[in-house]
C-alpha positions as CSV (number, residue, x, y, z in Angstrom):
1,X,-65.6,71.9,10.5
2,X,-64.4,71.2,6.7
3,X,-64.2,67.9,5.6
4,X,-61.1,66.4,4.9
5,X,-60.3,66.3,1.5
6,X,-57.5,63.8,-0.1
7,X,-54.2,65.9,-1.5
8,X,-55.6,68.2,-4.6
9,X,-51.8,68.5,-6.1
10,X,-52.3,67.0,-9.5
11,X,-50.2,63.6,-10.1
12,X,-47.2,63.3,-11.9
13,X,-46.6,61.6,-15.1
14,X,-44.3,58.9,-15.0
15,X,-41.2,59.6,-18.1
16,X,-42.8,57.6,-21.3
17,X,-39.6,55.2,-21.9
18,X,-37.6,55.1,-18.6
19,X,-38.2,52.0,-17.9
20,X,-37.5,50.9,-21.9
21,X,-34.4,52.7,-21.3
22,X,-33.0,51.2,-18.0
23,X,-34.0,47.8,-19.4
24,X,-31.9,48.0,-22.9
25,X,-29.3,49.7,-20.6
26,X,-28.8,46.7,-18.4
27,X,-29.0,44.2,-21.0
28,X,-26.6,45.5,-22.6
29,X,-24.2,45.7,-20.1
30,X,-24.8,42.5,-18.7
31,X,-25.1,40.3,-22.6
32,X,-21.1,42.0,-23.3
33,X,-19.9,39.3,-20.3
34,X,-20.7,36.4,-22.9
35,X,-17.7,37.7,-25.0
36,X,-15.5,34.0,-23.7
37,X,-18.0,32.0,-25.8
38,X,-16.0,31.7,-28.9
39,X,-18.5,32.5,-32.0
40,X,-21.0,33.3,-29.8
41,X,-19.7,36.1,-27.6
42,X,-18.9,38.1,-31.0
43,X,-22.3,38.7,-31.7
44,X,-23.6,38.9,-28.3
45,X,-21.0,41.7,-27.7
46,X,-22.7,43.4,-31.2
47,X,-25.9,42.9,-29.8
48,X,-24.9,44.3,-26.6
49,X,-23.5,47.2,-28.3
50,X,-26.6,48.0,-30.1
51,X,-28.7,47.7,-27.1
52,X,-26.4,50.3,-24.9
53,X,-27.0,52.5,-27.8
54,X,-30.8,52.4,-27.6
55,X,-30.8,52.6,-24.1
56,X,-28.2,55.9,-24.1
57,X,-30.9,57.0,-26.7
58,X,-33.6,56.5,-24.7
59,X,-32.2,57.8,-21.6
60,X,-30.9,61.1,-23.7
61,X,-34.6,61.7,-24.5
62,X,-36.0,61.2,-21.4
63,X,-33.7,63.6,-19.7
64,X,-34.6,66.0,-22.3
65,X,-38.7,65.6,-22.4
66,X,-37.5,66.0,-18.3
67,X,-35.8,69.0,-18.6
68,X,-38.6,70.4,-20.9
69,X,-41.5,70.0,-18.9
70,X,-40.0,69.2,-15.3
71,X,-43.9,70.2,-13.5
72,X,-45.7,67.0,-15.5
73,X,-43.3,64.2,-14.7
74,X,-42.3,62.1,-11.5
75,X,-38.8,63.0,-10.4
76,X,-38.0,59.1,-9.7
77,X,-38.6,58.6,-13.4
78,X,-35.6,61.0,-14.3
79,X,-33.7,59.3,-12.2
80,X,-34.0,55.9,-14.4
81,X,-33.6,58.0,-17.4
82,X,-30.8,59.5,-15.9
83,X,-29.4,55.8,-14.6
84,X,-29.8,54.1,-18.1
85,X,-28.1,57.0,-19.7
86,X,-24.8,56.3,-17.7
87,X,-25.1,52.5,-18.0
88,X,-25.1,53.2,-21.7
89,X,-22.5,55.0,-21.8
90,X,-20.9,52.2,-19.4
91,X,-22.3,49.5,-22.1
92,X,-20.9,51.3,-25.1
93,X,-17.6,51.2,-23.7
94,X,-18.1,47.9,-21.8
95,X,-19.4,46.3,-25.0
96,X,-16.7,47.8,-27.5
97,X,-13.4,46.8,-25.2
98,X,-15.3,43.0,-24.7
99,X,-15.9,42.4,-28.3
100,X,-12.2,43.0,-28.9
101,X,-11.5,40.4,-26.4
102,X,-14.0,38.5,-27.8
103,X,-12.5,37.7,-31.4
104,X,-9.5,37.5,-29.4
105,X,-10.6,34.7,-27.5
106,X,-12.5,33.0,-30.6
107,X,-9.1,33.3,-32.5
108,X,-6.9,31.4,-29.8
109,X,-9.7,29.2,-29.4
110,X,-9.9,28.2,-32.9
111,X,-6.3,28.2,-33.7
112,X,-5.3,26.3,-31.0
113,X,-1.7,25.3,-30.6
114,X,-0.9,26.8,-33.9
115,X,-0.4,30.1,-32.3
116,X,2.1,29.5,-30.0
């Protein structure tokens, strides 16, 4: 009788940055929300627009180091490259509509009745 012997398929590499990615992804989407802040949610929707950008970047990479070599990487890190590459593209937009509202919001704000 043979001795049992543990799984001899060779491990899979987990993507380099997915995680990066998926992290700048969701920061960006979720630092656009401050854009009622008045002075504040200005630059925090530029900051958040930047960060969607690195993490489309990011995720555009991964999917392509992926696609190139699909034998020596883990299929569940695709999927977070694949995952911050939509929620940048979500962030972009997200990010670019908010900081409109933003200045907006910071010019009522600091206007005050003098608008209306």
């Amino acid at each position: 009788m043979d001795a049992i012997t543990p799984n001899t398929l060779p491990e899979k590499d987990m993507l380099p940055e997915a995680s990066k990615a998926l992290t700048f992804s969701i920061w960006g989407n979720a630092l656009s929300f401050t854009f009622m802040i008045p002075i504040l949610g200005i630059a925090a929707c530029i900051v958040a627009l930047v960060l969607s950008i690195k993490g489309l970047s990011l995720g555009r990479d991964g999917m392509e180091l992926y696609k190139n070599n699909k034998q020596k990487y883990h299929g569940g890190s695709f999927a977070k490259t694949l995952i911050a590459f939509i929620l940048g593209i979500v962030g972009i937009v997200q990010s670019a509509v908010l900081s409109l509202y933003a200045v907006f919001f910071t010019i009522m704000i600091l206007m005050g009745e003098k608008i209306f």
